[in-house]
N, C-alpha and C positions, 0 to 999 in steps of 0.2 A: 504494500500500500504506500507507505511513505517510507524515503530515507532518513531514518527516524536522528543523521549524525546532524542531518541539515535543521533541524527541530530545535529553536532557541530555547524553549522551556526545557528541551534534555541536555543543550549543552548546561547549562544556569544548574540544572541537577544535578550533571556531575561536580560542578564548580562548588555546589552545597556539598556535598561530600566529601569532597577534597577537604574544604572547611572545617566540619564535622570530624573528620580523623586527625585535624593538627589542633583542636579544641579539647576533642576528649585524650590529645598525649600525655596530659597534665594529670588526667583521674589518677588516684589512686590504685595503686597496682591488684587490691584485694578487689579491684570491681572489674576486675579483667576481664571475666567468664558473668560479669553480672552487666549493669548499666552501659560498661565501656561497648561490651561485645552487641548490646541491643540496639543502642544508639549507633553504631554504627552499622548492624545490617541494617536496620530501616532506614537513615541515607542513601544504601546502596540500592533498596526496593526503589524506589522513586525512580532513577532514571533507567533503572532496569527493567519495570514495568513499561515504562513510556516504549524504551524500546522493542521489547515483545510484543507491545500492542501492535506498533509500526507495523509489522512484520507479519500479524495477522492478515485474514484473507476480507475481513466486512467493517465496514464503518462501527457496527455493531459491536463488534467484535475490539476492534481497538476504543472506542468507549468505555467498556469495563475494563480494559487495564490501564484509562487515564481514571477512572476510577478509586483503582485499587493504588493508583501513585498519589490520587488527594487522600484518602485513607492513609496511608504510610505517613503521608505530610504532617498529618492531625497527628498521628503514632509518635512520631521527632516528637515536632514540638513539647510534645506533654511530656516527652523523654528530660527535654534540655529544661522545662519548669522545675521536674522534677532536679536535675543535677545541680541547677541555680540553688533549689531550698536547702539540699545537702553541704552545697557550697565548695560543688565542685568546679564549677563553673562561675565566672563573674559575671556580672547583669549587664555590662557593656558587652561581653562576646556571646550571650543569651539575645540580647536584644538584635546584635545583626543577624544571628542565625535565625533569627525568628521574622524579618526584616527579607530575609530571601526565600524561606519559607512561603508567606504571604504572596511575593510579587512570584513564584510558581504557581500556586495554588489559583492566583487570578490566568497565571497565562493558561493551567489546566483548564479550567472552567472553558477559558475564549474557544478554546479548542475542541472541546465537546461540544462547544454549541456548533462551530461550524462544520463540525460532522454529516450534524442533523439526521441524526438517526431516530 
């Protein structure tokens, strides 16, 4: 369907995750296998979905996997509230991650709609 490398919402995903893994190098090492490891697969869902969806065969079909990347989106974020309140993370690199977050989540939406499935 689409080449999902030419999709600025999936470049901007991978650039979130990028983000995401030089944020959470700082946790605590006891949260390796806990927050560290969650927070960063759900980063890596987002533009991993987007690109799976591409790659499907129906409009329909890539719809639910931008979907399931605005899900993942909602997933973070409450990942990185959560790491803010423990205080693993500072409210300045909380708030840009949550700041790219958003302007995703608005380009998933545009994109869904022009689906029009």
């Amino acid at each position: 369907m689409n080449n999902y490398k030419t999709l600025i919402v999936w470049q901007k995903s991978v650039d979130l995750s990028i983000n995401v893994y030089i944020a959470t190098s700082t946790f605590p090492s006891e949260e390796k296998y806990g927050l560290t490891n969650q927070i960063r697969r759900v980063s890596t869902s987002i533009p991993a979905n987007i690109a799976e969806g591409a790659g499907r065969n129906s409009p329909k079909e890539f719809n639910q996997f931008l979907a399931i990347s605005n899900g993942s989106s909602n997933e973070l974020e409450t990942c990185l509230i959560i790491s803010e309140k423990l205080g693993f993370l500072n409210m300045e690199t909380k708030e840009k991650l949550s700041n790219q977050i958003v302007e995703i989540q608005k380009m998933i939406h545009k994109l869904k709609q022009s689906l029009k499935v």
